[in-house]
C-alpha positions as a printed NumPy array, in Angstrom:
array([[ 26.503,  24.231, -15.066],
       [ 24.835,  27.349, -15.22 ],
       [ 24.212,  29.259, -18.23 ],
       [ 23.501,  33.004, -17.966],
       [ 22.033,  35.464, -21.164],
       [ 21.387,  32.416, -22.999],
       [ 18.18 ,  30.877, -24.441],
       [ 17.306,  27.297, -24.353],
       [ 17.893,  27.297, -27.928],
       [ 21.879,  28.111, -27.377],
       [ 22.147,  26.026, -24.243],
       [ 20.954,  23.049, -26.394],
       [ 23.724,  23.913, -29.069],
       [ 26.165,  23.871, -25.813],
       [ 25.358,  20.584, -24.448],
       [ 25.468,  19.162, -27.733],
       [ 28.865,  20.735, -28.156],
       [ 29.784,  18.924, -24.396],
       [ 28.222,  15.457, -25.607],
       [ 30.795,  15.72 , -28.856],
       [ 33.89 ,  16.91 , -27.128],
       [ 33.046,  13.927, -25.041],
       [ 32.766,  11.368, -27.289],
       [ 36.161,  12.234, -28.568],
       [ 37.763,  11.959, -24.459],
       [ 38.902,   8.718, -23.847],
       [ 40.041,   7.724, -19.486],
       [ 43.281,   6.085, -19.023],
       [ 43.855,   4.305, -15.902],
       [ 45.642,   0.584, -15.175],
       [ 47.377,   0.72 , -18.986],
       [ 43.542,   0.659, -20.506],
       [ 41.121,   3.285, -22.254],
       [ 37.942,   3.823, -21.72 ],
       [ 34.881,   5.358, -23.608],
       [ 32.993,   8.424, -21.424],
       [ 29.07 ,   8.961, -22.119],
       [ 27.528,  12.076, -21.39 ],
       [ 24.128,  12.364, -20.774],
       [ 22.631,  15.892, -20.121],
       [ 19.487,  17.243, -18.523],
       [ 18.779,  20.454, -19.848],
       [ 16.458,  23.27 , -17.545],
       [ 15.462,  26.916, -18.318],
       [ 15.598,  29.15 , -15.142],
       [ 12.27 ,  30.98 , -15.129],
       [  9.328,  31.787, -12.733],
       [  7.972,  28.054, -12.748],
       [ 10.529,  26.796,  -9.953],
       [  9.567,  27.638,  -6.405],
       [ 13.171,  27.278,  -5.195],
       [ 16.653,  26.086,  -6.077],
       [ 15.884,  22.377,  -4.966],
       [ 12.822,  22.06 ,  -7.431],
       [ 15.468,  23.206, -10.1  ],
       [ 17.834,  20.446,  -9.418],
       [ 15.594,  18.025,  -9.037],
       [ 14.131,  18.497, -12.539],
       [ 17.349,  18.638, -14.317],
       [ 18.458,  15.303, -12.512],
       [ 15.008,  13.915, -14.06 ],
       [ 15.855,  14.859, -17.391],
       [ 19.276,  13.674, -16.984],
       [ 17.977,  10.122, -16.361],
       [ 15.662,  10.491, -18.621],
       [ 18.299,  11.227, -21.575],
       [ 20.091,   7.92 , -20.055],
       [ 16.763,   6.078, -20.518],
       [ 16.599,   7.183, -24.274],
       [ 19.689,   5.801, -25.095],
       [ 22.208,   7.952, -23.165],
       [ 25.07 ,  10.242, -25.053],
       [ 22.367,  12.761, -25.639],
       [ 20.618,  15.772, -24.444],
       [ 17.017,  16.201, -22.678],
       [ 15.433,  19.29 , -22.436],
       [ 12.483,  19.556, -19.574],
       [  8.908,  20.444, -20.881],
       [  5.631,  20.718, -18.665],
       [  3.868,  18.109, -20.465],
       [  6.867,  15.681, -20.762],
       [  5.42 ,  12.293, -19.145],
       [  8.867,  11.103, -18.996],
       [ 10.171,  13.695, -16.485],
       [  6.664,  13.467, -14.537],
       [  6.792,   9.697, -13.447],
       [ 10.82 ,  11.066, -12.562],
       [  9.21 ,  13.508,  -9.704],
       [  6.934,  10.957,  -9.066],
       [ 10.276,   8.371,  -8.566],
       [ 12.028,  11.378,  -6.311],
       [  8.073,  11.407,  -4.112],
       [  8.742,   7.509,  -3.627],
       [ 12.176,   7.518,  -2.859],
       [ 11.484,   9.825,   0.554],
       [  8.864,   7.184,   1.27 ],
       [ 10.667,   4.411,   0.929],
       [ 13.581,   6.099,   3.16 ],
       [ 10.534,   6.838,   5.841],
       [  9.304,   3.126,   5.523],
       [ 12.553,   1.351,   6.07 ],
       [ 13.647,   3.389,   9.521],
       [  9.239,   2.89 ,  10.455],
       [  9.934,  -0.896,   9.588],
       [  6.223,  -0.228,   7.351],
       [  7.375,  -3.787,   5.192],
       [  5.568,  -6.972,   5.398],
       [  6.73 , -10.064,   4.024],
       [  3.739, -11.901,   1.754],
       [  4.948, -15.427,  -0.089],
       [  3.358, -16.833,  -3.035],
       [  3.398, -21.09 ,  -2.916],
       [  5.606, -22.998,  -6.064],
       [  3.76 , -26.66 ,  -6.416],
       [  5.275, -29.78 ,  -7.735],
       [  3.857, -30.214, -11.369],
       [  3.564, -34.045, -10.801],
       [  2.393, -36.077,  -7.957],
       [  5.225, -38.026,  -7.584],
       [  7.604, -34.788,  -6.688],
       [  5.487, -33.712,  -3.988],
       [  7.86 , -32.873,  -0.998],
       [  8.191, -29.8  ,   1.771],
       [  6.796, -26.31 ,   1.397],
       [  7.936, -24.192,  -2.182],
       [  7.182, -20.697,  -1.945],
       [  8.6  , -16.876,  -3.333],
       [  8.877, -14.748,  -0.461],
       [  7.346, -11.36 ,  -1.654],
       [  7.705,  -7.487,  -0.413],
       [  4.521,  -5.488,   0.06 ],
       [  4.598,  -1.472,   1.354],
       [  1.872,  -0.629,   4.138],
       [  0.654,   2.603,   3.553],
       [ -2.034,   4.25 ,   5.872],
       [ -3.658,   5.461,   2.768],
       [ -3.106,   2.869,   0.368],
       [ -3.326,  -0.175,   1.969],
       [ -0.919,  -2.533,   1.025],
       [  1.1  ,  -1.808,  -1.725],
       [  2.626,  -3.84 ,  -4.455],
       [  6.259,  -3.459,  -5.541],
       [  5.365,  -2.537,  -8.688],
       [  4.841,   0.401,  -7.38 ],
       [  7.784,   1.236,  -5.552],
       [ 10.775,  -0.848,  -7.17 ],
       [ 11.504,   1.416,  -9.909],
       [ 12.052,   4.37 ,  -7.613],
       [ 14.239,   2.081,  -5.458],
       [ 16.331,   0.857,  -8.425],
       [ 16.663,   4.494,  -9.702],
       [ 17.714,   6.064,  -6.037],
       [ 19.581,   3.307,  -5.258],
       [ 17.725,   1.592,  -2.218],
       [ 17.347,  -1.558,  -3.292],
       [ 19.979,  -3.057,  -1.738],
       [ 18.921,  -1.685,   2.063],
       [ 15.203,  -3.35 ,   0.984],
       [ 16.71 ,  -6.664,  -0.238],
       [ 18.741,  -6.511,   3.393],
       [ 15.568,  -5.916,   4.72 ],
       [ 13.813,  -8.745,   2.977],
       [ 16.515, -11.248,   3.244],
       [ 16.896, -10.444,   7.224],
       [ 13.176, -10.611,   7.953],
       [ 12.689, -13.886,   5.707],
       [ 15.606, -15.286,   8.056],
       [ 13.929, -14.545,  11.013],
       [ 10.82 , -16.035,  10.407],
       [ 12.931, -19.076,   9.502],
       [ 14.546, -19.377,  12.38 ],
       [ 10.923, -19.597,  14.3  ],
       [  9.272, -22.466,  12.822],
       [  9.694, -25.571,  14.695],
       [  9.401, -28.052,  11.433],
       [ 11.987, -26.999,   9.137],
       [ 12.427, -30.328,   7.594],
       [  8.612, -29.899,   6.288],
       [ 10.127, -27.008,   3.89 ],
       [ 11.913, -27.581,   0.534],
       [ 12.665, -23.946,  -0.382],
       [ 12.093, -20.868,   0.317],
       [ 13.247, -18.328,  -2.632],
       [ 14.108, -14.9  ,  -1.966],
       [ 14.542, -12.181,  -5.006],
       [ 18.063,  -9.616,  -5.335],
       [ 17.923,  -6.597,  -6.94 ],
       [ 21.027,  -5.909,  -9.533],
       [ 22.499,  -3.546,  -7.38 ],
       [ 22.91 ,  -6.379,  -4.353],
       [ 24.232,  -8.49 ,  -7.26 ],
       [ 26.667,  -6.305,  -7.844],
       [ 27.972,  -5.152,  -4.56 ],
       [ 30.153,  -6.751,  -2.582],
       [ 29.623,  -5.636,   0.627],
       [ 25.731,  -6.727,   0.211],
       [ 27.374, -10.131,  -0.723],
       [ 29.374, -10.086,   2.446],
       [ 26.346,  -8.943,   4.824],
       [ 24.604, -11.449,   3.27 ],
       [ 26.744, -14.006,   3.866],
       [ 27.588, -12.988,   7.597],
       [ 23.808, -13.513,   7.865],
       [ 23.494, -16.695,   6.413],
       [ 26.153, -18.264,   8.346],
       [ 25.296, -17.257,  11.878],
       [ 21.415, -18.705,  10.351],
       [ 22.56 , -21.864,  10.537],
       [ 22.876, -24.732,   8.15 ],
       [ 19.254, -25.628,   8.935],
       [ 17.855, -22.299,   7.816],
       [ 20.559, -22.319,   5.006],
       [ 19.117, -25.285,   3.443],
       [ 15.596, -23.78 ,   2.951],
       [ 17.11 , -21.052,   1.054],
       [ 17.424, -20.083,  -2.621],
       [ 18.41 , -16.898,  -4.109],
       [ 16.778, -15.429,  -7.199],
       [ 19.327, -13.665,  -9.335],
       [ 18.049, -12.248, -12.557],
       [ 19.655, -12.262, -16.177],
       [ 19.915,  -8.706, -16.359],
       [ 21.729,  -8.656, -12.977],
       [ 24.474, -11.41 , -14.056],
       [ 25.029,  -9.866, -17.435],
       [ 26.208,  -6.702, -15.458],
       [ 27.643,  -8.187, -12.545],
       [ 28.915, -11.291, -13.813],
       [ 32.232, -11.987, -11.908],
       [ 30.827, -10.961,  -8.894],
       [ 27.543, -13.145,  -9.466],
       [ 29.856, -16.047, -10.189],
       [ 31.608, -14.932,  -7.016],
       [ 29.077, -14.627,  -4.874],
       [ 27.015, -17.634,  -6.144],
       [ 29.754, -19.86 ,  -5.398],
       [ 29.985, -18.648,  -2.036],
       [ 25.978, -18.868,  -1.165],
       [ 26.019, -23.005,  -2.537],
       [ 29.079, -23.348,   0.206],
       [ 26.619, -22.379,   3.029],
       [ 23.81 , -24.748,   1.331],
       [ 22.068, -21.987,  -0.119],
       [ 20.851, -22.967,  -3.813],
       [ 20.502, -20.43 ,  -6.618],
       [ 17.321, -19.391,  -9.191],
       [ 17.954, -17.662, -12.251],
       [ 15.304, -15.928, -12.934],
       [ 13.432, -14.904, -16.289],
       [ 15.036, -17.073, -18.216],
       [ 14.7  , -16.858, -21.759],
       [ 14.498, -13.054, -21.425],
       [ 17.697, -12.536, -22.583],
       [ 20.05 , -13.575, -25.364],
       [ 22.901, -15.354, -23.421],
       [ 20.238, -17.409, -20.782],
       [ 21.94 , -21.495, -22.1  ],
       [ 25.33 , -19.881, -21.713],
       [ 24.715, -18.943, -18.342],
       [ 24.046, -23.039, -17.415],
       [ 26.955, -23.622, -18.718],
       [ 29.129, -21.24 , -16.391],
       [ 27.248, -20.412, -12.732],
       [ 26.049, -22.772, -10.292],
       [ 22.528, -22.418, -10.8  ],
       [ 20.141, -25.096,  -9.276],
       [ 16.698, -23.896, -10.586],
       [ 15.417, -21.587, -13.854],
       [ 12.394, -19.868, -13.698],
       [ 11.086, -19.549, -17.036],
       [ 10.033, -16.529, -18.092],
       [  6.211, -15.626, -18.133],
       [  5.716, -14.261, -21.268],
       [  6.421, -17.591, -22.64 ],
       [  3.786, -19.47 , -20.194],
       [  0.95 , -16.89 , -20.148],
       [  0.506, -17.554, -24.271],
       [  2.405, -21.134, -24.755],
       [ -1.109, -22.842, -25.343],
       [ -1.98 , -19.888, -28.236],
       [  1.453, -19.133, -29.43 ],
       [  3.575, -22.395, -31.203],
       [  7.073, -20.691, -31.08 ],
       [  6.46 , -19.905, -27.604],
       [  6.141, -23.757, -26.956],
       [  8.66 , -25.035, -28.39 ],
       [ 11.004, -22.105, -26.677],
       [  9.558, -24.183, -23.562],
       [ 10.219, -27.262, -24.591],
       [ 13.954, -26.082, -25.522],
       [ 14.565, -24.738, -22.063],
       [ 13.418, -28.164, -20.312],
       [ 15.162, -30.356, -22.59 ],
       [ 18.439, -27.99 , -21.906],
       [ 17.729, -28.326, -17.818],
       [ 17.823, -31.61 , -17.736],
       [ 21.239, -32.515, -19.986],
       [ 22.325, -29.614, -16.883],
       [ 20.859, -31.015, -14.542],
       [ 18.654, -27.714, -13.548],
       [ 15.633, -28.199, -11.74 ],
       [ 12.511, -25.818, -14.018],
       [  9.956, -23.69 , -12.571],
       [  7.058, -22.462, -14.8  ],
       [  5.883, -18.726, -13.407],
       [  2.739, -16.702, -14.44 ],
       [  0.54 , -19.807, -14.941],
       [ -2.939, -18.578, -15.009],
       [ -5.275, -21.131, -16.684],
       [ -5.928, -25.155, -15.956],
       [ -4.875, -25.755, -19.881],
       [ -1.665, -24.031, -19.299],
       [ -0.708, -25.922, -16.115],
       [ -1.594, -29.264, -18.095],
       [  0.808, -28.579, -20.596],
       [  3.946, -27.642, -18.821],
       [  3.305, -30.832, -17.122],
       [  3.347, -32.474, -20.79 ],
       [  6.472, -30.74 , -21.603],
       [  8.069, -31.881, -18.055],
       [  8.128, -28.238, -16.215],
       [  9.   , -29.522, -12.806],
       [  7.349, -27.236, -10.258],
       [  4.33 , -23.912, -11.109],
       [  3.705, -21.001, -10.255],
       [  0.628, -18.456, -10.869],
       [ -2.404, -16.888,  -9.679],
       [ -4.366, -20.153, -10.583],
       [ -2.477, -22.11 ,  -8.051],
       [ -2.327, -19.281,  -5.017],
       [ -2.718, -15.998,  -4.493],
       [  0.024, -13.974,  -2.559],
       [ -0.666, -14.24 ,   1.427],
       [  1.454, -12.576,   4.288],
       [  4.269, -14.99 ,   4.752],
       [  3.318, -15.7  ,   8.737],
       [ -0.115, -16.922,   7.426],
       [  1.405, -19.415,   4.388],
       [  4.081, -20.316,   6.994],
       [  1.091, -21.658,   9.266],
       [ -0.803, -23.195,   6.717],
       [  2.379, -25.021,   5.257],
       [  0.848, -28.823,   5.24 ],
       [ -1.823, -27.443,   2.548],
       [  0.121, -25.441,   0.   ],
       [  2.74 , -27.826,  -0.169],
       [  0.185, -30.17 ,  -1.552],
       [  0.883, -31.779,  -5.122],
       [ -0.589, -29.27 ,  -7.558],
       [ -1.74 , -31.118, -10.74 ],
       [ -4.97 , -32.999, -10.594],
       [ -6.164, -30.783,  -7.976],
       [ -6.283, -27.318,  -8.787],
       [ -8.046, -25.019,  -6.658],
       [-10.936, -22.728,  -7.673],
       [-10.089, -19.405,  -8.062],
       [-10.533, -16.599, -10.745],
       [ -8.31 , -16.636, -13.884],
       [ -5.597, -13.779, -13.324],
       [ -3.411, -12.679, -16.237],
       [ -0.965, -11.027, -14.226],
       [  1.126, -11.578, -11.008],
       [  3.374,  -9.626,  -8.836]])
């Protein structure tokens, strides 16, 4: 809407108005009622704005940016508002990312998960991770970039991307029995829509069972709590082709055990804000300890991420964490280069672990 004579002090009083007459309106449809939210981005017209686009693009920032704050309210664009600055800076990635998916400027790199114990040493574990190439930049980590492609809606064409490209490589290597599993993150928004599911499942098939086998799926909590009868859905289809199932940050949420109880999950990957501190921090421990002891009455298989120091990687193996993951153990390569050196990093873990510089953080 555009409103004309009218200061930024009335136009706040108007959207304010439109957020109340809102919360009032109820949507009928299929013999239910349903609640509308209105958030509102709020822009004076002046001599900043170079053009008409500029304009738009800064009231759709502050539009997200009232969702962000709680939604059902009004945001009103400043200069100095950080908020509506790392919004821009979201709309600047977004046309990147569009240019980088039709250049094909992704590489896959692949971080390996070891066996805590000797004794469950078996194939190649590893997360298959996305990294940008930028001519300026180098490679770039999808720290970076993911919010942008959450935000503008992309991240289903870069999950395609990453599940189709992980595939491939798959299909190349001549000793597929030497792997165990190969895991492969989804956004929410694949979670959630079904014709993802279906692509992904067109893909998987004409893979092969071989291929299929290697596979598991990383779904997060936050994605399932959304999405949850198409997660259940879709799950259920992905464990008929072979392909296994991670939940992922577990513990993050409030509903993870329930979750056990109801999807076909085959691994959890705990959280790592409960491994980077569990030797410091006793209530992280024994929030450790009561995720393993609820795997195993499941039957769920445990994965330990963001394990950074020898003393941490000890005691997960105390608690009876199955399988690691961290900087300590190895540092992100590009996938073609892990894929060759296969017979190393599927090497038992504990006992042996390599040399490298402690690293609080992973990607």
């Amino acid at each position: 809407m555009i409103l004309e004579h009218c200061t930024v002090e009335q136009a706040h009083r108007v959207a304010q108005q439109i957020c109340e007459r809102m919360e009032d309106f109820r949507f009928s449809h299929d013999e239910r009622r349903f609640r509308v939210g209105t958030s509102i981005g709020l822009v004076p017209l002046d001599q900043r704005w170079q053009n008409a686009t500029a304009v738009m693009q800064a009231a759709d920032a502050a539009c997200y940016a009232a969702k962000e704050a709680g939604r059902h309210r009004v945001h009103a664009w400043f200069d100095t508002d950080e908020a509506l600055c790392l919004r821009q800076g979201d709309m600047q990635w977004a046309t990147r990312l569009e240019q980088a998916l039709d250049g094909n400027h992704f590489e896959l790199y692949a971080q390996a998960i070891k066996p805590v114990a000797q004794s469950d040493a078996a194939g190649l574990h590893l997360e298959v991770l996305l990294r940008l190439r930028d001519e300026d930049a180098g490679v770039v980590l999808p720290g970076a970039f993911l919010p942008a492609a959450e935000r503008f809606h992309l991240s289903g064409r870069l999950d395609r991307w990453v599940l189709h490209q992980a595939i491939a490589q798959l299909a190349l290597q001549t000793h597929l029995h030497e792997f165990d599993t190969v895991c492969i993150n989804l956004s929410g928004q694949s979670v959630g829509d079904r014709a993802f599911h279906q692509r992904a499942i067109d893909l998987l098939t004409a893979a092969g069972p071989e291929v299929c086998r290697c596979i598991c799926l990383e779904i997060t909590e936050t994605a399932i709590i959304t999405n949850m009868a198409e997660a259940a859905s879709f799950m259920t289809q992905l464990h008929a082709l072979g392909v296994r199932v991670a939940l992922d940050d577990f513990g993050a949420g409030a509903s993870s055990f329930g979750y056990l109880k109801s999807l076909p999950v085959d691994f959890i990957k705990i959280d790592g804000q409960f491994i980077k501190d569990l030797i410091d921090d006793p209530l992280d421990d024994a929030a450790v300890r009561c995720f393993v002891d609820v795997a195993r009455v499941v039957g769920v298989k445990t994965v330990a991420e963001f394990v950074d120091k020898p003393e941490v990687l000890a005691r997960i193996g105390d608690i009876g964490i199955d399988y690691a993951q961290g900087y300590l153990l190895h540092q992100p390569e590009p996938l073609e280069q892990v894929l060759r050196e296969r017979p190393v990093l599927a090497a038992p873990s504990r006992g042996s672990v390599p040399q490298v510089s402690t690293v609080t953080t992973a990607c």
